[in-house]
C-alpha positions as CSV (number, residue, x, y, z in Angstrom):
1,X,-166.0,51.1,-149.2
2,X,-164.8,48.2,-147.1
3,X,-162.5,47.6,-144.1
4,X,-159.3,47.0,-145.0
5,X,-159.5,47.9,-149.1
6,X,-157.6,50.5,-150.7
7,X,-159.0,52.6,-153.4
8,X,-157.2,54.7,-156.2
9,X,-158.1,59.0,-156.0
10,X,-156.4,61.3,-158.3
11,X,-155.4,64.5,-157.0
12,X,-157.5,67.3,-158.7
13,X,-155.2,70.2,-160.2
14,X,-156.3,73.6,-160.5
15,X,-159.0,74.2,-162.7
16,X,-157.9,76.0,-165.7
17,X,-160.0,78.0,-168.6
18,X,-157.8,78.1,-171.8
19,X,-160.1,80.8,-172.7
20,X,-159.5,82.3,-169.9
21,X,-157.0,85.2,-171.0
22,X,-158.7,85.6,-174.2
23,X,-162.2,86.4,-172.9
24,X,-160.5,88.7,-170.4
25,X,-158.4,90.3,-173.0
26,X,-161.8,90.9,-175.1
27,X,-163.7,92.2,-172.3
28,X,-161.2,94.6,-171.1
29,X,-161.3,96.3,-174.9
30,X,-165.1,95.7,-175.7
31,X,-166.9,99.2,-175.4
32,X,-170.3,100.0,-176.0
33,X,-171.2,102.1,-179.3
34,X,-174.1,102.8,-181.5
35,X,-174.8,101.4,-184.4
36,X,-175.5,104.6,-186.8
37,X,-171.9,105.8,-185.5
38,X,-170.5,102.6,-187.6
39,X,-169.2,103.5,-190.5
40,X,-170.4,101.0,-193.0
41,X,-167.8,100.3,-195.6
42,X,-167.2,97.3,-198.6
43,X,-165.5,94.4,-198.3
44,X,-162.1,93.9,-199.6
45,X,-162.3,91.1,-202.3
46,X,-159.5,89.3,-203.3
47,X,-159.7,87.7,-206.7
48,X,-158.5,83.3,-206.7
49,X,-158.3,83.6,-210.8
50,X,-161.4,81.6,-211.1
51,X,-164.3,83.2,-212.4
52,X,-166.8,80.7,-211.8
53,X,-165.2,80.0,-207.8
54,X,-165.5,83.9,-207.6
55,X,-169.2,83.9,-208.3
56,X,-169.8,81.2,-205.4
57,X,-167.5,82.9,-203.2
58,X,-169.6,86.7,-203.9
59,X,-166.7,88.0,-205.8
60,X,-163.9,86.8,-204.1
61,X,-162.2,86.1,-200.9
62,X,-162.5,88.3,-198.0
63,X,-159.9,88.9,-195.6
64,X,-160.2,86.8,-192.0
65,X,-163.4,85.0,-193.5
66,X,-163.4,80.9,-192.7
67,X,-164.7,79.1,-195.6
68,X,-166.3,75.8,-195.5
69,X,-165.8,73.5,-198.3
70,X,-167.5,70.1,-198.7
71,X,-168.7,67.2,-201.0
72,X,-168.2,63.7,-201.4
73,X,-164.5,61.6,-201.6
74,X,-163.0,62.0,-205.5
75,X,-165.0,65.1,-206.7
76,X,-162.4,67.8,-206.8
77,X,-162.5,69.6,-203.9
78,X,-158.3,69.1,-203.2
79,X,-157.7,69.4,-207.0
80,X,-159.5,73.2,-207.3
81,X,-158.1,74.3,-203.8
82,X,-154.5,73.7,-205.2
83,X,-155.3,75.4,-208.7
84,X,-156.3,78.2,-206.3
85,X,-153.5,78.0,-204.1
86,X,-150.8,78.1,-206.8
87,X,-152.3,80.8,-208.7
88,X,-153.1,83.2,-205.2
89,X,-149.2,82.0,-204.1
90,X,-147.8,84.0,-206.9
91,X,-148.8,87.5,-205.7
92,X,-149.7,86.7,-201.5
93,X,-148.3,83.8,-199.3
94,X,-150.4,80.7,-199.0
95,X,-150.0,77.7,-197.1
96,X,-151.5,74.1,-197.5
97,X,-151.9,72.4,-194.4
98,X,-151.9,68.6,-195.3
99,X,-153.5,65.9,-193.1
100,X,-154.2,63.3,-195.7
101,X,-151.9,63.6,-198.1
102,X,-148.2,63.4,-198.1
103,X,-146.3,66.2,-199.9
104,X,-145.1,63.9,-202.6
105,X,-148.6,63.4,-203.5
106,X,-149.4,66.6,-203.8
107,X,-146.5,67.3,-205.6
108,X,-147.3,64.6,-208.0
109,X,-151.1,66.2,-208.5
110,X,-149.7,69.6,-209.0
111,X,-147.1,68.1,-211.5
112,X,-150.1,66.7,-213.3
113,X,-152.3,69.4,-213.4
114,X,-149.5,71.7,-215.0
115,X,-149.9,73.9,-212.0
116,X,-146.5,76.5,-211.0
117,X,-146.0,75.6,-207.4
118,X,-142.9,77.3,-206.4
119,X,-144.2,79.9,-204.4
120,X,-146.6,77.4,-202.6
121,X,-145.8,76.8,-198.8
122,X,-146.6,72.9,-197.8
123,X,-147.4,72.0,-194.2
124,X,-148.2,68.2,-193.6
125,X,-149.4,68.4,-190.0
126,X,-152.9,67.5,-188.1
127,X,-151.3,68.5,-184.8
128,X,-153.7,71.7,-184.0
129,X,-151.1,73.4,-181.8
130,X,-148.5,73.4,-184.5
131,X,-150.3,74.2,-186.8
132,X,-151.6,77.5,-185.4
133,X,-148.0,78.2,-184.1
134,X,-147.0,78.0,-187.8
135,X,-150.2,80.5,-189.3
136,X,-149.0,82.6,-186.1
137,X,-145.1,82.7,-186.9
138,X,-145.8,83.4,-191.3
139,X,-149.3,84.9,-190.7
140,X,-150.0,84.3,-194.2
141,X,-153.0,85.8,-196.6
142,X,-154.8,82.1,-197.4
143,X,-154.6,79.2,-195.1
144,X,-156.2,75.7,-196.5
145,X,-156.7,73.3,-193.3
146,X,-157.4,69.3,-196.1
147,X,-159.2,68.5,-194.2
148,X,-160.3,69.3,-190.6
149,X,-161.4,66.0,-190.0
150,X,-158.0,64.9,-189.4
151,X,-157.0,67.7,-187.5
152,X,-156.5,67.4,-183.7
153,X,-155.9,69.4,-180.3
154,X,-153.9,68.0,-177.7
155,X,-156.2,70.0,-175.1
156,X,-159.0,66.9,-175.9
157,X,-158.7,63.1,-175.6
158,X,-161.2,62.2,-178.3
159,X,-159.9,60.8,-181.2
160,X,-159.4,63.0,-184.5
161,X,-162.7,63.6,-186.2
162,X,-165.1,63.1,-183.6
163,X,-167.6,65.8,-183.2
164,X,-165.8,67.1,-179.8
165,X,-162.5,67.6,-182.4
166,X,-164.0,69.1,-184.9
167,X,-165.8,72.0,-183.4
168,X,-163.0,72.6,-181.0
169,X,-160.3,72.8,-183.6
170,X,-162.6,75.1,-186.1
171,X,-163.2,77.2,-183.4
172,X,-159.6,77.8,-182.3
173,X,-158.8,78.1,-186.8
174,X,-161.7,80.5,-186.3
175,X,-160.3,83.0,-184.0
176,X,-156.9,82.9,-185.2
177,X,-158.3,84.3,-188.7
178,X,-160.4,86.8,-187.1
179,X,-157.2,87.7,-185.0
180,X,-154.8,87.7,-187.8
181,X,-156.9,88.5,-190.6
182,X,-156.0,85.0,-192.7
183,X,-158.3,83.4,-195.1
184,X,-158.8,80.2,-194.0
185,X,-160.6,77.4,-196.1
186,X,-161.3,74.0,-194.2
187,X,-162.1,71.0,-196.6
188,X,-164.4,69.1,-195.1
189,X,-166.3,65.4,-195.5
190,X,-169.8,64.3,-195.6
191,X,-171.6,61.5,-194.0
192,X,-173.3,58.7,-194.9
193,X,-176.7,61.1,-194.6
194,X,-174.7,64.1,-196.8
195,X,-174.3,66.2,-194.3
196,X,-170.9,68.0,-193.2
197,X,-168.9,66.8,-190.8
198,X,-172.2,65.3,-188.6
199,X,-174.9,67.3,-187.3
200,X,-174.4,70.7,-188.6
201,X,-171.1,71.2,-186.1
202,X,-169.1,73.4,-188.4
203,X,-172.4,75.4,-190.9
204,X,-172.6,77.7,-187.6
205,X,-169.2,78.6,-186.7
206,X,-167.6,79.6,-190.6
207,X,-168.6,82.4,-192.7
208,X,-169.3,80.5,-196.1
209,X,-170.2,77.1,-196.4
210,X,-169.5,75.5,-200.4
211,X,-171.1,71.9,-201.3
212,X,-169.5,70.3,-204.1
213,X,-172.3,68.4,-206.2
214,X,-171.8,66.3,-209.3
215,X,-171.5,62.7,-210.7
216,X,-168.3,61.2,-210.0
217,X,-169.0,59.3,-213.8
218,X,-169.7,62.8,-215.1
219,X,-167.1,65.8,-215.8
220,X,-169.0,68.1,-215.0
221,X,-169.3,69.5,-211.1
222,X,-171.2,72.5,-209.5
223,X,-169.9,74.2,-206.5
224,X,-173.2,75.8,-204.4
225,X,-173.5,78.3,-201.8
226,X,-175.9,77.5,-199.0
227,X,-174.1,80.2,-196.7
228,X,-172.3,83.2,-197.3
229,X,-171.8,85.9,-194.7
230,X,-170.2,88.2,-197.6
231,X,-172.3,87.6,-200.2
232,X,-175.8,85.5,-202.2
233,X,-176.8,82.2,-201.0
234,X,-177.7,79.3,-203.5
235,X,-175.0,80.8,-205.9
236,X,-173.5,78.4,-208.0
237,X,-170.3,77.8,-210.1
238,X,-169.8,75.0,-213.1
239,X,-166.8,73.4,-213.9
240,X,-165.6,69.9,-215.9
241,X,-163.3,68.2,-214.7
242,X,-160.7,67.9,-216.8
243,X,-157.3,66.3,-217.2
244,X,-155.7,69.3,-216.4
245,X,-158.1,69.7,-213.6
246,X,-161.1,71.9,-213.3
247,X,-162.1,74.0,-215.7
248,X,-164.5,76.7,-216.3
249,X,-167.8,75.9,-218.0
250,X,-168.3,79.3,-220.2
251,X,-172.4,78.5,-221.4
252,X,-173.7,76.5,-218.6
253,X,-177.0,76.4,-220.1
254,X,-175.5,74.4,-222.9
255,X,-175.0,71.3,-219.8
256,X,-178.7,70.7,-219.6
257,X,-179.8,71.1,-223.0
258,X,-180.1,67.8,-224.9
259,X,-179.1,68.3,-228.5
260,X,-182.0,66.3,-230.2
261,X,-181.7,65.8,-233.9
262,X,-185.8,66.2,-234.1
263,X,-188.4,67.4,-231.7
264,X,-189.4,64.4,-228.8
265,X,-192.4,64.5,-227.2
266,X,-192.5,65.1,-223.4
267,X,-189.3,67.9,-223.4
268,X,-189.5,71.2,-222.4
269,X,-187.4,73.6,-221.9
270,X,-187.3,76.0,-218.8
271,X,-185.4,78.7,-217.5
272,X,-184.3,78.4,-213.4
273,X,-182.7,80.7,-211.3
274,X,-179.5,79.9,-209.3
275,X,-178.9,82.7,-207.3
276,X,-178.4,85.8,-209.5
277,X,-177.6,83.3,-213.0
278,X,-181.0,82.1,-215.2
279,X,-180.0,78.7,-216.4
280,X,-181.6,77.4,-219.3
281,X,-182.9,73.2,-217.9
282,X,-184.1,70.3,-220.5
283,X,-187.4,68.8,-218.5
284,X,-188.0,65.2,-219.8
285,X,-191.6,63.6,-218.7
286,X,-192.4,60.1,-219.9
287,X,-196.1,58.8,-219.2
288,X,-196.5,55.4,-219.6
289,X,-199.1,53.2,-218.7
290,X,-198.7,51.3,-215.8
291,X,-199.3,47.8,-215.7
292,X,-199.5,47.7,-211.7
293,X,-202.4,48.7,-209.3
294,X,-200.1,51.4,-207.7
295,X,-198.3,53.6,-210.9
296,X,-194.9,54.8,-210.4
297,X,-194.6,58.2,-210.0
298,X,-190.7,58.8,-209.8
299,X,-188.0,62.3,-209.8
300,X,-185.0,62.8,-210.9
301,X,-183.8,66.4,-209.7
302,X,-187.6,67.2,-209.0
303,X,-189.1,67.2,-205.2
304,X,-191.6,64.0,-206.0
305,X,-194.1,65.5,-203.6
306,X,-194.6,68.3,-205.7
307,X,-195.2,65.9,-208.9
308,X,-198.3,64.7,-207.0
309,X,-199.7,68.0,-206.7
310,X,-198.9,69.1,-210.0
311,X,-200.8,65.7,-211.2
312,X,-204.0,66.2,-209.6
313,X,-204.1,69.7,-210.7
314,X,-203.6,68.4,-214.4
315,X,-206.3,66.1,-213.7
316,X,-209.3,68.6,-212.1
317,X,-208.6,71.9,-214.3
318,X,-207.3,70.3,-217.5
319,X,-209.0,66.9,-217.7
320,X,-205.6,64.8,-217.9
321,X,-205.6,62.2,-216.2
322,X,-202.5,59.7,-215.4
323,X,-203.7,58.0,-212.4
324,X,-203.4,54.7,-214.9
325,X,-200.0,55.8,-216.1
326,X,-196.5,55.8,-214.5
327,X,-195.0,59.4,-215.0
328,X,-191.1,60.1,-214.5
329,X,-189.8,63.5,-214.6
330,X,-185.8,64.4,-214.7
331,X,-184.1,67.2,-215.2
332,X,-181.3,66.8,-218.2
333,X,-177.9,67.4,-216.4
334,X,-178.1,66.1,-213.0
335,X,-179.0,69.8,-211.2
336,X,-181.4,69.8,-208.6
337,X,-184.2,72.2,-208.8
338,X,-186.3,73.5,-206.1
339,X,-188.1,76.6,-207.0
340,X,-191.8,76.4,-208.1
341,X,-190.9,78.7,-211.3
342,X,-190.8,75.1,-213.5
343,X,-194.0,73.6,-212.1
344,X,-195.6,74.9,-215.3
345,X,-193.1,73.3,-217.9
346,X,-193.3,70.0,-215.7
347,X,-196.8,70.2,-216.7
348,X,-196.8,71.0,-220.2
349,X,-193.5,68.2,-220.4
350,X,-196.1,65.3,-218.9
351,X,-198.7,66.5,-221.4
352,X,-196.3,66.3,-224.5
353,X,-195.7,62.9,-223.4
354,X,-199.4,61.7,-222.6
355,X,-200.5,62.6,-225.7
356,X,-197.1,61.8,-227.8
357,X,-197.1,65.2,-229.0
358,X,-194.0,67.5,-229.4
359,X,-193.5,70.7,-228.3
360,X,-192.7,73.9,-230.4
361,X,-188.9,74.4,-231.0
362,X,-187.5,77.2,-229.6
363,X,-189.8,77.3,-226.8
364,X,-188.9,77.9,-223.5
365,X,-191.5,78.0,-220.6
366,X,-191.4,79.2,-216.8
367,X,-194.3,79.7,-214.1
368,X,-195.3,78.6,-211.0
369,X,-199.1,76.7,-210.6
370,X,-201.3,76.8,-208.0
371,X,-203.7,74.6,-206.6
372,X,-206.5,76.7,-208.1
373,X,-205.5,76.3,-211.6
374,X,-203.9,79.6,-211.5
375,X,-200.2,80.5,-213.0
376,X,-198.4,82.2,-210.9
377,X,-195.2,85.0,-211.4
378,X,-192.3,84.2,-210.4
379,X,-188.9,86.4,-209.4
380,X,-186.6,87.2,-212.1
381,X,-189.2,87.0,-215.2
382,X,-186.9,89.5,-217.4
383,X,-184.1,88.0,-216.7
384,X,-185.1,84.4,-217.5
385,X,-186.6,85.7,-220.8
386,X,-183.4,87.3,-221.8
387,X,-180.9,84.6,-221.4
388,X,-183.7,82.7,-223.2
389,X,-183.3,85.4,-226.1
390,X,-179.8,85.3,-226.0
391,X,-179.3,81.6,-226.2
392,X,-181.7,81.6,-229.8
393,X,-185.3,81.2,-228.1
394,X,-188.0,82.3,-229.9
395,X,-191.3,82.0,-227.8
396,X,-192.1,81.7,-224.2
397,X,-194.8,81.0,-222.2
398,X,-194.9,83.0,-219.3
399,X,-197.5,84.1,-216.4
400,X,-199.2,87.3,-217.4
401,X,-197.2,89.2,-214.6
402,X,-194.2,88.5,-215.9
403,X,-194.7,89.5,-219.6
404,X,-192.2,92.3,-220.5
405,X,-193.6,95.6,-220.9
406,X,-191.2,96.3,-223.9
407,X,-190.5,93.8,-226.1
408,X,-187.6,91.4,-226.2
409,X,-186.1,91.0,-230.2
410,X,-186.2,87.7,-231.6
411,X,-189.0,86.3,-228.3
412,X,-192.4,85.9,-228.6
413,X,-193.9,85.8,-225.6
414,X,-197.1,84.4,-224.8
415,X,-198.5,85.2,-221.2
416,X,-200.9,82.9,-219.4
417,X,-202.8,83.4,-216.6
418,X,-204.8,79.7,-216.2
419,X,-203.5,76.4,-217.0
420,X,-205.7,75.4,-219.3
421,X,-205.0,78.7,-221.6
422,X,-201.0,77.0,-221.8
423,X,-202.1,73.7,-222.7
424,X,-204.8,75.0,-225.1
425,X,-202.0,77.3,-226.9
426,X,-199.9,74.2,-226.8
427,X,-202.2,72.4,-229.0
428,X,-203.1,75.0,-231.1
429,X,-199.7,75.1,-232.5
């Protein structure tokens, strides 16, 4: 401050909390109760007409739940919320809130897909105030906000997508469908690191958050749950993509099956758990001798870590040894796995291919291995073995805890409790 030098101040106005009235309005009809005085009671479900999206979803959609949908640019998640939409629009109202898309490219994609939207509602607006006004004024049953990035409140002067936008327009979507008891679904985009929308700003504030996974060269595309107020986590649902959209996969153990003419050394087949589904996984090993002083040890769908592990356990309790060799491991299919229950068949698969052996056909092996040598149960070890049966299996090897207790027609099952007893059946036969 100097003589003589005028400086610019800006009047301060009233400070004023837009959630002001709300909170007040809450506190004035919150009441203290106790929890065994709650009667407990099942969710309404309502049905989208997709098996495979219910299964993710726990069976349906719930009434005022905020889903979260995500995956990368181009793998389907506009194309299956529109199947959805038309097919829901027939018996409830739905509206499709645009902010990428103009309508007469949706109409265009819904003309291709052979989808019936005449009793779809179309909203192309990323103004948050109107677009709540509008959800206030039709208060429909579904809501689908493509995609909140673009969305954004005239209360902030960030620009649209920025972290500040985001949570503050989910948030405000948030309360009017706990309010109003509307499904709301917000598509939403990844980063460059995969994760939604930045550093988890939306995973905490919805009830069920969906990833999209796939190849964008392949048809085929999984939906998983990695959060679901209303219902299992790590769920998962299989389409192909089709010209006519997505479509359901009916046998989605049949994806990750290779269909070889003659048995190859270094496959085996194991069985995985997704959530409350056993899927039947082709686990390709190739050992190869390396022609470097550092061998390759690479993973395709496999935590790599765990490969080293499962190597030096080969190495001190069943005398293979590949620290000359390069081993690669991938699971057929593209799915990611990440329970220990296929450590064993990742073992038996690098031995097939070590000593250019094939398996059995028909064999499908599970397990978990320890550091000791020892092969471990794992959840679900009835259930694996009977989708095994069911798909034409006819031996398994299995830990000894998880051996049925009756038998299973058509499955011979072999249960191990060591390591070296699987690899020593292995060569017996």
């Amino acid at each position: 401050m100097a003589w003589n030098t005028l400086v610019e101040s800006i009047a301060e106005t009233a400070n004023t909390n837009r959630y002001a009235n709300k909170f007040e309005s809450l506190a004035a009809t919150g009441q203290l109760q106790k929890l065994s005085t709650v009667q407990a009671a099942d969710v309404a479900r309502q049905p989208t007409g997709i098996t495979e999206f219910d299964r993710v979803l726990g069976g349906g959609l719930v009434e005022g739940g905020v889903i979260l949908i995500g995956g990368d640019p181009g793998i389907g998640k506009s194309t299956l919320l529109l199947q959805v939409l038309c097919h829901l629009g027939k018996s409830s109202q739905a509206i499709y809130v645009s902010g990428e898309e103009s309508p007469q490219q949706i109409a265009m994609r819904a003309k291709r897909l052979g989808l019936d939207a005449s009793e779809l509602d179309l909203l192309a607006e990323i103004n948050l105030e109107k677009i709540l006004a509008t959800l206030q004024s039709n208060q429909p049953n579904i809501a689908v906000i493509d995609s909140i990035q673009t969305v954004y409140s005239e209360a902030l002067q960030s620009a649209p997508g920025s972290v500040a936008q985001v949570r503050e327009c989910s948030a405000q979507l948030t309360r009017l469908a706990k309010q109003l008891g509307i499904t709301v679904i917000l598509v939403g985009h990844v980063t460059k690191e995969g994760a939604l929308a930045g550093p988890r700003v939306l995973e905490h504030i919805v009830d069920t958050v969906l990833y999209f996974e796939g190849d964008q060269n392949s048809t085929f595309r999984l939906i998983r749950a990695f959060k679901n107020r209303f219902g299992a986590v790590n769920e998962i649902g299989v389409f192909a993509m089709t010209e006519k959209g997505l479509r359901e996969v009916a046998n989605p153990s049949a994806l990750f099956l290779s269909h070889h003419e003659t048995q190859v050394a270094g496959s085996c087949i194991t069985v995985t758990m997704e959530g409350t589904r056993p899927l039947l996984i082709e686990i390709q090993a190739l050992v190869d001798e390396s022609h470097t002083s550092a061998p390759k040890r690479l993973c395709v769908g496999v935590e790599q870590n765990r490969l080293a592990m499962l190597l030096a356990v080969l190495h001190r309790h069943a005398g293979v040894a590949c620290f000359d060799q390069d081993v690669f491991i991938n699971a057929v299919g593209g799915v990611k796995i990440s329970e220990p229950a296929v450590d064993l068949s990742i073992l038996i698969a690098i031995s097939s291919s070590f000593k250019n052996k094939p398996l059995e056909p028909k064999l499908i092996v599970f397990g978990e291995v320890g550091l000791a040598g020892e092969v471990r149960p794992v959840q679900g070890g009835l259930v694996r073995l009977k989708e095994a049966a069911k798909l034409g299996f006819t031996k398994a090897i299995v830990p000894k805890a998880n051996a049925p207790k009756t038998k299973i027609e058509g499955l011979q099952v072999y249960a191990v409790e060591r390591l070296e007893q699987a690899l020593d059946h292995i060569r017996q036969h």
